[in-house]
C-alpha positions in Angstrom: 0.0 0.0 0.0 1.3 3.3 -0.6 1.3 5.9 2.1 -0.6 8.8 0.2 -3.3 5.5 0.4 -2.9 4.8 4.0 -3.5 8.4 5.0 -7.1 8.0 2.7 -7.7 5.5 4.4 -7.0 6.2 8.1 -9.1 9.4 8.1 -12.0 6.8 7.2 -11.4 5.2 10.7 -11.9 8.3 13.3 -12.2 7.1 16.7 -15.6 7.7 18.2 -13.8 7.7 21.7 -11.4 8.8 23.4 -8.8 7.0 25.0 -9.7 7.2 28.4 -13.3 6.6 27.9 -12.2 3.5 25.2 -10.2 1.8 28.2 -13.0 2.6 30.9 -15.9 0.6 28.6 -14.1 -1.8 27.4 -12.9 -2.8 30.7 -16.3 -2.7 32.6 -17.3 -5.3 29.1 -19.1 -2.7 26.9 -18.8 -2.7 23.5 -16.0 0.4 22.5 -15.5 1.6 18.7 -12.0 -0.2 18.5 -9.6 -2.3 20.3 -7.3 -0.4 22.7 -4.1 0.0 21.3 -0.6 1.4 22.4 3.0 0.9 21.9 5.8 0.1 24.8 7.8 3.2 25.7 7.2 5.1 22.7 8.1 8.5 23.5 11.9 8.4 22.5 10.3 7.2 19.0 7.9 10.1 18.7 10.3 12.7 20.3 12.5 11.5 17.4 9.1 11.9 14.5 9.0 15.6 15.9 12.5 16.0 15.4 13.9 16.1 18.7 17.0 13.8 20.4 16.3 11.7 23.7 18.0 13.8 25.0 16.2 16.8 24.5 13.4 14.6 25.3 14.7 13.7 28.9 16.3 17.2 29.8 13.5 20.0 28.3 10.0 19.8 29.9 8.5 21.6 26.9 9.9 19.3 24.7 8.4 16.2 26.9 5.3 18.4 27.4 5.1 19.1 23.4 5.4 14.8 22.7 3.0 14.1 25.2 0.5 16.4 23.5 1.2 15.4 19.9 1.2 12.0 21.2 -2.4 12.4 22.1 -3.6 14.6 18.7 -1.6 12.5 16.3 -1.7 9.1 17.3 -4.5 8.6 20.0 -1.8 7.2 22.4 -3.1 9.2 25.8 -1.8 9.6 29.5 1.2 10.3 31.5 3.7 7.9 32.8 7.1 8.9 34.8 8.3 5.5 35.7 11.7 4.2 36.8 12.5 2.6 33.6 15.1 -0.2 34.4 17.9 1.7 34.9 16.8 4.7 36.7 17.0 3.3 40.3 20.3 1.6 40.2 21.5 5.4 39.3 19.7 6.5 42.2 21.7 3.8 44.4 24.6 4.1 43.4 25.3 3.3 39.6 26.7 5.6 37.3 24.0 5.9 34.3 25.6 6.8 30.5 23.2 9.2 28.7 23.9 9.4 24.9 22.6 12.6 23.2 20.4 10.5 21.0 19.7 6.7 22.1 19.7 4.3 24.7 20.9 4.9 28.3 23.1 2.2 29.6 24.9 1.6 32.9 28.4 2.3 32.8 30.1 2.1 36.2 27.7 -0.9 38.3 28.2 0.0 42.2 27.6 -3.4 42.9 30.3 -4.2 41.1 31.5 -5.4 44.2 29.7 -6.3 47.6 31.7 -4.6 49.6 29.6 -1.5 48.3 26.7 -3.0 49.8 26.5 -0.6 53.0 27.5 2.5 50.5 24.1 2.7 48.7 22.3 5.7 48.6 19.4 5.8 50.3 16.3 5.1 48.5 13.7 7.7 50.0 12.3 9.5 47.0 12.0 12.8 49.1 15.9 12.6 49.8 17.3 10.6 47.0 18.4 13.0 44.2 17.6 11.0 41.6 14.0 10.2 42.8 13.4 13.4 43.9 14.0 15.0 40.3 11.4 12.6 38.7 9.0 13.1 41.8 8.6 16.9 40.6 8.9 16.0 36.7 5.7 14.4 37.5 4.0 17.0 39.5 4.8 19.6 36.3 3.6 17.2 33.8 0.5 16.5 36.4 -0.4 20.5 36.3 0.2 21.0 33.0 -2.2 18.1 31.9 -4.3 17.6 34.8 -7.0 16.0 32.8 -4.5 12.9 31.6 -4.9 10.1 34.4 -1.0 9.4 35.6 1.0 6.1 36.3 4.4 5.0 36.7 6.7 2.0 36.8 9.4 0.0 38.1 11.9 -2.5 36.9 11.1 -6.3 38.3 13.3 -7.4 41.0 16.5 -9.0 38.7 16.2 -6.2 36.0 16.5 -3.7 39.2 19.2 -6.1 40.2 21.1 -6.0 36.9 21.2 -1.8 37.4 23.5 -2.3 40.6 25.3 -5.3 39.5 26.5 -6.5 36.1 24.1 -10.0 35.0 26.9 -12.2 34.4 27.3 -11.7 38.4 24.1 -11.9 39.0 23.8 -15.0 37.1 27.2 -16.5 39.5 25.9 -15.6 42.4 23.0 -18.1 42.2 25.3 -20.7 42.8 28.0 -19.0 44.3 26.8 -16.3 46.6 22.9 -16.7 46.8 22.9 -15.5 50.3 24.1 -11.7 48.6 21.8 -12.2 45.4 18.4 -12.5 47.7 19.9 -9.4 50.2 19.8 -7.3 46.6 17.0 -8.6 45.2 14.9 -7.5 48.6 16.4 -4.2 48.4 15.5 -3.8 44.9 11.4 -4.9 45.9 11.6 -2.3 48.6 13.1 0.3 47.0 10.3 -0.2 44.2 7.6 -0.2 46.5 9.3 2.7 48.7 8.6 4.7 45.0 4.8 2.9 44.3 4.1 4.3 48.3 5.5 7.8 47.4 4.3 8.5 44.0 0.7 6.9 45.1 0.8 9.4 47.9 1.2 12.3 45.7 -1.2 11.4 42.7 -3.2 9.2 44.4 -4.3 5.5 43.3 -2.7 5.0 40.4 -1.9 2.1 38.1 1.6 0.5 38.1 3.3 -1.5 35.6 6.6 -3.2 35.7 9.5 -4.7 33.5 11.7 -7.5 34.3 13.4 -8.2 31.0 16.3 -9.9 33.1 14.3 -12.6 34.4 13.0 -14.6 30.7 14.4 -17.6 29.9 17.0 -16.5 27.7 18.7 -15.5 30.9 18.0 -17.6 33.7 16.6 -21.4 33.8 13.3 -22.4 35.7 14.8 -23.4 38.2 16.7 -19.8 38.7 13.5 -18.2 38.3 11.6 -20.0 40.5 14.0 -19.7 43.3 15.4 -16.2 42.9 12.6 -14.5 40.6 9.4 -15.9 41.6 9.0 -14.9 45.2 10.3 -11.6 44.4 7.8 -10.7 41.5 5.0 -12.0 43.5 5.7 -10.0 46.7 6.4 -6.8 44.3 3.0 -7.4 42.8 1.0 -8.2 46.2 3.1 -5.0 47.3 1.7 -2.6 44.4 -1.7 -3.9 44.8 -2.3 -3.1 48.4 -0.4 0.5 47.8 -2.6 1.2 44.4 -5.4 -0.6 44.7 -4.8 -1.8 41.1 -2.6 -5.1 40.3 0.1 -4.6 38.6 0.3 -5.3 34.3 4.1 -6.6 33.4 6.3 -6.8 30.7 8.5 -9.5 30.4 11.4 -10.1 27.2 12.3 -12.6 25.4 10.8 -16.5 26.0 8.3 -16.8 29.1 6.6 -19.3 28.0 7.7 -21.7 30.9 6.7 -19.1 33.1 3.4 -18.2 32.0 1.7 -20.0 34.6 3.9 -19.1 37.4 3.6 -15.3 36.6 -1.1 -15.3 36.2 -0.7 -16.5 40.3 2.0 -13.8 41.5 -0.9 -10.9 41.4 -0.2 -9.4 38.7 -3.3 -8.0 36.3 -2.0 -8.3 33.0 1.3 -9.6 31.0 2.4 -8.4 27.6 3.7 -10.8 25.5 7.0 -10.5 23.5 6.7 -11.4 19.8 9.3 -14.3 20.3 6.4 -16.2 22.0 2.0 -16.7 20.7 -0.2 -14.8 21.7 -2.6 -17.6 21.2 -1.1 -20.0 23.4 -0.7 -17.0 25.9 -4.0 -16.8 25.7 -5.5 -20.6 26.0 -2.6 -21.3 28.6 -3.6 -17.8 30.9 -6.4 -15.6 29.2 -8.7 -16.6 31.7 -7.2 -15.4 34.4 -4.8 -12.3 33.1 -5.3 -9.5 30.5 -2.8 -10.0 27.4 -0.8 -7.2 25.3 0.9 -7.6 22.1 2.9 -8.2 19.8 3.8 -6.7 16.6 7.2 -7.5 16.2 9.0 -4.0 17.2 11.9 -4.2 14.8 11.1 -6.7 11.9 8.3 -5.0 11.5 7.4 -1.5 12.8 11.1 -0.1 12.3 12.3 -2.3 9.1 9.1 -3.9 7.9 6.2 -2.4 4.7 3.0 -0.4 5.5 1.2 -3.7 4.8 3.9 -5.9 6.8 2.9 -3.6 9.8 -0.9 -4.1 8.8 -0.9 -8.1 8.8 1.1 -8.2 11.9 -1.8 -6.4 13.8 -4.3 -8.7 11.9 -2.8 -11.5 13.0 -2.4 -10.4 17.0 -6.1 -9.7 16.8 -7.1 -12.7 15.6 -5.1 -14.7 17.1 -6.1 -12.8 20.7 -8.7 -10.3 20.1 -11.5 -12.2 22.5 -9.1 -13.0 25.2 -11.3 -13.5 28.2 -9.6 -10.9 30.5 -9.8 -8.6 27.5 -6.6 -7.9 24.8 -4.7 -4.5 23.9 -2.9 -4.5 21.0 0.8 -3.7 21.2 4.7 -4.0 19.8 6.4 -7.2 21.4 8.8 -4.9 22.9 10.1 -1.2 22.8 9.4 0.8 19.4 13.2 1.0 18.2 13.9 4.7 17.1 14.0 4.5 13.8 10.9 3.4 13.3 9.2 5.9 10.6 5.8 7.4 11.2 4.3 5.6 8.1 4.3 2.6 10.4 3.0 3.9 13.4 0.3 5.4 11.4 -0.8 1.8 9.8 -0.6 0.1 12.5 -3.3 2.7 14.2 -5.6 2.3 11.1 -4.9 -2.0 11.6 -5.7 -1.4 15.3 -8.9 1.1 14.4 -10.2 -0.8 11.3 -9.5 -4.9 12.4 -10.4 -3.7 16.3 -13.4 -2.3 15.5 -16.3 -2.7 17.5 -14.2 -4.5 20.3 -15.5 -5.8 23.4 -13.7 -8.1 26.3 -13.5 -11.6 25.9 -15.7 -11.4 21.9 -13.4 -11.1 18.5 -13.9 -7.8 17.2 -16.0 -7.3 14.6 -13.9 -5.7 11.9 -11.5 -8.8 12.2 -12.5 -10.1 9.3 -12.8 -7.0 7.3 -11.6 -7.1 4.1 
């Protein structure tokens, strides 16, 4: 399809919703005008469509005030979000974070490097931590200057929060050779998450929580790592942001979970996005009765190097393949838009979402699935 097309035919397919109101009524079972839809951590990739760096992104609140906006007018994707990331509290600890002008951030310096560092962490007190503190009033600015966008954050999971103190390869030698260490980190990491979820819930209010524990998928660890160093320590993170929200907690794991799947719909969290690596029909016949799925356009192969109609079929094909999950479906990317990804792509895979989505509702296929 060519683009001058896909712009006809996108302004055929105006949403009859907004995005708040979409999420409220599908959730509560009512029939909405199209499937939910969003993309993970797009910001940097829409920063970059404007024509700005990360950087400018991360360090002017105009800028970050300007995406948000456009975010919303352009491409329906509403709300504010200020979370952790899965770097951001190991800088606050201790770590020494590596900001390029234009990419990804990246730990450079690990302050858990060794243990002896252990008693040197900073504290973890949002009100007192420097770090914390910064993206404690980023929010309350953002907060006043949309006051009408609903708010959330996020943390990392336990071993990504882990891997921001101290390097994986550790982490992955301690679980034989110095477990007793590993667990002391990994409960710091749950309480310093939760210390943030009791904070930022105090200032906003309820709000909902996500997290991302990239660290923990089987590419990393085996079952039996996960079950003895991961599982107890997503499950009492999730039980932890339920009782401080009130909501529990949606998560984004990377890479293959599929071994995990079952594990992860009895830790308390509300809903799991999917990477593309793994189906999003066998997500949902193993778990879709008992967790909210997400997914998963492939975020490289497809949104940054694949065709308008490449982008297209891959959102068919999530839809159909999970569009009446019983504990409803949102269409997503597998993983974090890439920048790079042009806005030709981002704009057909909104008309996919609004066109193949329509008339959604929880747990039914959509009826434009089948559209032609």
């Amino acid at each position: 399809m060519e683009y001058k097309k896909l712009l006809e035919l996108l302004a055929r397919y105006k949403p009859e919703m907004s995005p708040a109101e979409r999420a409220a009524a599908y959730q509560n079972g009512q029939e909405v005008d199209h499937l939910p839809y969003s993309l993970l951590s797009p910001d940097p990739v829409f920063a970059e469509i404007f024509g700005w760096t990360t950087s400018q992104l991360n360090e002017d609140f105009e800028i970050k005030a300007e995406v948000i906006k456009r975010k919303k007018e352009e491409f329906g994707i509403e709300g504010l979000s200020v979370p952790l990331g899965l770097k951001l509290l190991g800088e606050a600890l201790g770590s020494t974070l590596w900001k390029p002008n234009h990419g990804s951030d990246y730990i450079s310096d690990f302050i858990l490097h060794d243990y002896a560092n252990f008693d040197k962490l900073n504290s973890s007190d949002p009100y007192k931590n420097e770090v914390l503190s910064k993206l404690l009033e980023l929010a309350k600015k953002l907060k006043d200057r949309f006051p009408d966008m609903k708010i959330g954050t996020g943390v990392g999971g336990p071993l990504t929060t882990a891997a921001a103190l101290r390097p994986a390869e550790s982490l992955m030698r301690d679980t034989k050779k110095n477990p007793a260490m590993l667990r002391a980190v990994l409960d710091l990491a749950v309480d310093a998450s939760l210390k943030w979820v009791e904070v930022f819930c105090k200032e906003f209010g309820p709000v909902r929580v996500g997290f991302a524990d990239p660290v923990t998928c089987m590419n990393m660890f085996g079952k039996k790592q996960f079950d003895e160093f991961s599982l107890p320590y997503i499950k009492r993170l999730s039980e932890g942001i339920t009782t401080i929200s009130g909501f529990p907690p949606s998560a984004h794991i990377c890479g293959k979970t599929k071994a995990l799947w079952a594990d992860l719909a009895d830790t308390g969290i509300g809903a799991l996005s999917i990477d593309n690596c793994e189906d999003l029909e066998e997500a949902k016949i193993a778990v879709g009765n008992k967790l909210a799925l997400s997914g998963n356009v492939a975020p490289v192969d497809v949104l940054k190097m694949g065709t308008i109609d490449d982008v297209i079929e891959a959102c068919k094909v999530c839809i159909r393949k999970c569009g009446d999950n019983p504990k409803g479906f949102m269409l997503d990317s597998g993983c974090q838009v890439p920048l790079g990804t042009p806005r030709r792509n981002i704009e057909a895979y909104i008309y996919a979402a609004r066109k193949y989505g329509r008339g959604a509702r929880k747990g039914v296929m959509p009826q434009g699935v089948n559209d032609e």
